[in-house]
N, C-alpha and C positions, 0 to 999 in steps of 0.2 A: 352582634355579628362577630365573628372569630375570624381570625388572621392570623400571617404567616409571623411565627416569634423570628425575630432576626437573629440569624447565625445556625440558623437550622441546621445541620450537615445531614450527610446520606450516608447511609451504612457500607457503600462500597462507592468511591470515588471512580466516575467514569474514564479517568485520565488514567486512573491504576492499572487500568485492565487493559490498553492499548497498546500494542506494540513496540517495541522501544525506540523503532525509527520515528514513530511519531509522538513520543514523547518528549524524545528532546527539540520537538517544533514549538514554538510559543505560543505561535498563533493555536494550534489546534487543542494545546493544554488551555487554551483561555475559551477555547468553545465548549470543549468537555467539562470545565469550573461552569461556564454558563448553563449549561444543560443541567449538572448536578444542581443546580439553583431552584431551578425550575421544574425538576423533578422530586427532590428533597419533602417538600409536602404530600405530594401524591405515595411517597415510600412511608411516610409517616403515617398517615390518616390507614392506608391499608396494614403496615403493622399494627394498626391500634382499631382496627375494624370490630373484632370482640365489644371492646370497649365502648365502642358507639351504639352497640344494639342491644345490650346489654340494659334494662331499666336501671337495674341497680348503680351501672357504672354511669350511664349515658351524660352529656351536659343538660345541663336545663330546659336550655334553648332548643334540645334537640327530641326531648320528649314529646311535644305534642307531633313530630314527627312518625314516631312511634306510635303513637294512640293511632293515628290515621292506616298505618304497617297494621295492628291488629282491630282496625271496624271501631274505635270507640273515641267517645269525645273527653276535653280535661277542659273543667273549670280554672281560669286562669288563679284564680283568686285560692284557690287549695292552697295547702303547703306544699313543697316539693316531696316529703316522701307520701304525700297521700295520693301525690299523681304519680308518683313511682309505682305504687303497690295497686293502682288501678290498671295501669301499662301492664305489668308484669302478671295481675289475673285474669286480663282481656281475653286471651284467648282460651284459657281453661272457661271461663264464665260464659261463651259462644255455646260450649256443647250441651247446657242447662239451661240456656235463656228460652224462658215463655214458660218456665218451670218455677213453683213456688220456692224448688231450694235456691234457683238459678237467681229468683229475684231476690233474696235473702240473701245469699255471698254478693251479689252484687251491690246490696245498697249497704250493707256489715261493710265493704272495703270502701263505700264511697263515702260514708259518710264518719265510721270510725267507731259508733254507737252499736247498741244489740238490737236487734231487729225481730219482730213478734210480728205474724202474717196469720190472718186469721182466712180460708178458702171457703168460701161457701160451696163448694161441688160444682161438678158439671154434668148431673145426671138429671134425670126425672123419670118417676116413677107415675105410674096408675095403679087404685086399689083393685080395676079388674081388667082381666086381658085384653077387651077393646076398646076401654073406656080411652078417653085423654089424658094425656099428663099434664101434670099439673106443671104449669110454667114457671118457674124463677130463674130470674137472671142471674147471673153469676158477677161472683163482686167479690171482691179483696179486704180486707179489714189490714192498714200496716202503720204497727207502732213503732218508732223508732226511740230508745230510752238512751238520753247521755253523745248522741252523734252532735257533730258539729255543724250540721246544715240546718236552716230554716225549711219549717213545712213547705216555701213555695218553691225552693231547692228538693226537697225530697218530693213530691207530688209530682213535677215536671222528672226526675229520675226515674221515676214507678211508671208513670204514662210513657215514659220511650221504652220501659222494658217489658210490659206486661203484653199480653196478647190486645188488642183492637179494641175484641167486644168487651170485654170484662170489664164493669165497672169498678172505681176505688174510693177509697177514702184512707188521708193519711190522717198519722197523730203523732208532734213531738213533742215528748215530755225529756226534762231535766234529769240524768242520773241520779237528783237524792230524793 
């Protein structure tokens, strides 16, 4: 939980800006110090607003914040820039998902490893114009070499990004 640093001050003291008859009141210079008190964080956090939405810049604590701003989840257990770099390609990664590249940058940023996707198609053919086609389902092939997650971490990542019907199977193997 983040709090106020003591001795904050404000970029323009409310007492400054007051009229001089009421500056040399005491009372009212101690309401205007109290107001600046109390307004003092709220001038801060919006100076520093960039900062906050910012993956790059944002605090820790305020990332999964974020993820929720662009539609995606962050495994606690990540390091911080890998939930960084997952926040900050959420939203390009929206305009490809259900897409083999879409799932490809997705699981390459989530898990840090090179990603191999093998698509069996979504067609079917017949050898004559009326005949039936010939059924296969459609199914995924995805190796991931050298990422940081376990198969039951990638497998549950593929299953939220893949389309419904498509069946999968993962594989992780060791970078050497």
């Amino acid at each position: 939980m983040r709090g106020t640093p003591s001795g904050l001050g404000t970029p323009s003291p409310l007492g400054a800006t007051l009229p001089a008859v009421f500056q040399d009141d005491a009372v009212v210079m101690l309401l205007a110090d109290a107001l600046d008190q109390v307004l003092a964080p709220v001038f801060a956090v919006l100076d520093c607003l960039p900062g906050y939405l910012d993956p790059a810049l944002a605090p820790d604590d305020f990332l999964a914040w974020l993820a929720g701003w662009v539609g995606t989840e962050l495994d606690p257990a990540w390091p911080a820039a890998r939930r960084r770099a997952v926040v900050a390609a959420a939203a390009g990664l929206h305009r490809v998902r259900g897409t083999v590249a879409g799932l490809r940058a997705h699981l390459e940023t989530a898990t840090g490893g090179r990603v191999e996707i093998t698509d069996s198609g979504g067609t079917a053919w017949s050898p004559t114009p009326t005949g039936p086609a010939e059924e296969r389902a459609p199914e995924l092939t995805v190796v991931v070499t050298g990422g940081s997650l376990d198969a039951a971490a990638v497998d549950a990542l593929v299953a939220a990004a893949k389309p419904a019907h498509v069946r999968h199977h993962v594989e992780v193997t060791d970078a050497t």
